[in-house]
C-alpha positions, -999 to 999 in steps of 0.1 A, spaced: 315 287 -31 337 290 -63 369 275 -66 400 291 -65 429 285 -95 455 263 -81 436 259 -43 427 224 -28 401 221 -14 401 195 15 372 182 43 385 167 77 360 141 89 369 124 124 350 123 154 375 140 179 371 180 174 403 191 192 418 167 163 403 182 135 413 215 149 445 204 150 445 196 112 425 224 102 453 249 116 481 226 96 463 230 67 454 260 66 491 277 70 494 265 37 490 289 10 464 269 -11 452 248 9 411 256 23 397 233 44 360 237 36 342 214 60 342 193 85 321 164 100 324 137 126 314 106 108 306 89 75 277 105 69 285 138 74 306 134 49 283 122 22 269 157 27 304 178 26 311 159 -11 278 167 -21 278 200 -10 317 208 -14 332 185 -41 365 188 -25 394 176 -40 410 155 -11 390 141 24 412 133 55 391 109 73 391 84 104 390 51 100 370 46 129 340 71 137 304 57 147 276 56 129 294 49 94 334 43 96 362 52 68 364 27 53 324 20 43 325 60 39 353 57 15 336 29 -8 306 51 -10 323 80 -17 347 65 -44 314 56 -60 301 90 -62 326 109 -69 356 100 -90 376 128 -89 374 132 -46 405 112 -32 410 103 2 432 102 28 426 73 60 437 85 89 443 58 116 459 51 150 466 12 134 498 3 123 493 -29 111 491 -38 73 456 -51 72 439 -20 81 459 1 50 449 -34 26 411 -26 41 415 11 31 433 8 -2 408 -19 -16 382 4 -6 394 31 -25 417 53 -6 447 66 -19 467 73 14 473 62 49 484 85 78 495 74 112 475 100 136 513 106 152 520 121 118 543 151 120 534 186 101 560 175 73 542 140 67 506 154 67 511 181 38 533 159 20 509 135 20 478 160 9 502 172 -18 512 138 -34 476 123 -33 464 157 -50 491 156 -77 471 116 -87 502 94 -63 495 76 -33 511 80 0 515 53 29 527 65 61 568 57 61 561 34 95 533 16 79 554 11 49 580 -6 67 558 -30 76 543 -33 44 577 -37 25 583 -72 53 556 -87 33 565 -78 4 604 -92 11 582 -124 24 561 -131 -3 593 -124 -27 613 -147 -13 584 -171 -17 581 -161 -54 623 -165 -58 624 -199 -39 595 -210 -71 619 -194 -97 651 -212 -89 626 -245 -93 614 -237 -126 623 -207 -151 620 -170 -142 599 -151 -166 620 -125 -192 598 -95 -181 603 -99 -144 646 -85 -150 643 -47 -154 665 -26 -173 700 -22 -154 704 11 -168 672 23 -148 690 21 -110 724 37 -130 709 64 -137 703 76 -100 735 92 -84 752 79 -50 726 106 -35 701 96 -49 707 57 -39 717 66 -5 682 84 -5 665 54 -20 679 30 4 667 51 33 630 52 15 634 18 17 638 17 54 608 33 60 624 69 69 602 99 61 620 126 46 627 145 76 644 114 88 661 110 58 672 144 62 686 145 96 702 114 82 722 127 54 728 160 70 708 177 43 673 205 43 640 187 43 636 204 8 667 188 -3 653 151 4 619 161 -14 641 175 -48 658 139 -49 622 116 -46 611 134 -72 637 132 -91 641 92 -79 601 90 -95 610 103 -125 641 85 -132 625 53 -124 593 57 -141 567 55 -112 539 79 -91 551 74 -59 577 63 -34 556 33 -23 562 23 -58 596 29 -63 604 12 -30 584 -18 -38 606 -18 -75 638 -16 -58 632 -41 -36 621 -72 -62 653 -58 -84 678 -58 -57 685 -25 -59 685 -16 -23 691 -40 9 669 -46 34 
């Protein structure tokens, strides 16, 4: 089946049908999205990349037979321009480490909302990554842990020149933009952040991307993970 210019072609794989139904009718309200196969486990989709190439897979992390994440290594191997998408009901930060050093450049929550889902599809298809905004909460903990482990060794010895970024880089966001930053950082989505602030979903999304551009990264996991080890927002 030839590709469409512009259309994204995505394969659910999960074991549960009513889920990928579910999905499927998500996806498929968007304009170019086409969900071109589906499968219940690892091996099935083996055979939808062969026989698809599609650009992004939504898969379980736990189906029988072969799960996500010995799915994902596979696939990763085979076919460099696939990305994937884990879809879990595990919140806790070793299952995303377990997909993300397997190859997989998202994690979704199976509570996702609508908003979360094709965001996420969307980010991951444009070459970002995209962590589920609860998962990332947890995720950003650690991250405060093991830098306040890393600032405790500092204050001993001599903290390296290229570890102070530029000051002008968190200037240039307006009080918006910070107040939108500091919510990332919280782990809000951007309907959250929305409801928040009082502002349209659409709103929140024009000021991310505008927060990635300004300070030079893919995604927000990235620019919250910055922020954080510069001081820039409080946790």
């Amino acid at each position: 089946m030839e590709k469409s210019q512009g259309e994204l072609r995505i394969v659910i794989v999960d074991d549960h049908q009513l889920f990928r139904e579910g999905v499927k009718r998500i996806l498929e309200m968007e304009e170019n999205f086409k969900v071109v196969g589906e499968g219940a486990d690892g091996e099935d989709a083996f055979r939808l990349v062969e026989e698809h190439k599609p650009d992004i897979i939504l898969m379980d992390i736990n189906m029988p037979h072969v799960n996500g994440v010995s799915a994902t290594e596979k696939i990763v191997s085979i076919s460099s321009k696939t990305r994937i998408i884990m879809l879990s009901i595990h919140d806790d930060e070793e299952y995303v480490y377990r997909t993300l050093r397997a190859g997989a450049s998202g994690y979704l929550l199976k509570e996702m909302g609508t908003s979360d889902l094709v965001e996420a599809v969307r980010v991951v298809a444009s070459g970002g990554a995209y962590i589920h905004p609860k998962v990332t909460g947890k995720l950003i903990e650690e991250f405060r842990r093991l830098s306040e482990q890393e600032g405790a060794a500092e204050r001993n010895g001599s903290p390296e020149d290229g570890n102070v970024a530029d000051p002008k880089i968190i200037e240039s966001l307006t009080r918006r933009e910070r107040e939108v930053l500091q919510l990332m950082a919280e782990g809000k989505s951007n309907r959250a952040i929305g409801e928040f602030l009082f502002i349209s979903e659409k709103t929140v999304k024009n000021h991310v991307s505008s927060i990635l551009q300004k300070l030079n990264v893919q995604d927000r996991t990235q620019a919250v993970v910055n922020s954080i080890k510069n001081g820039w927002v409080k946790l």
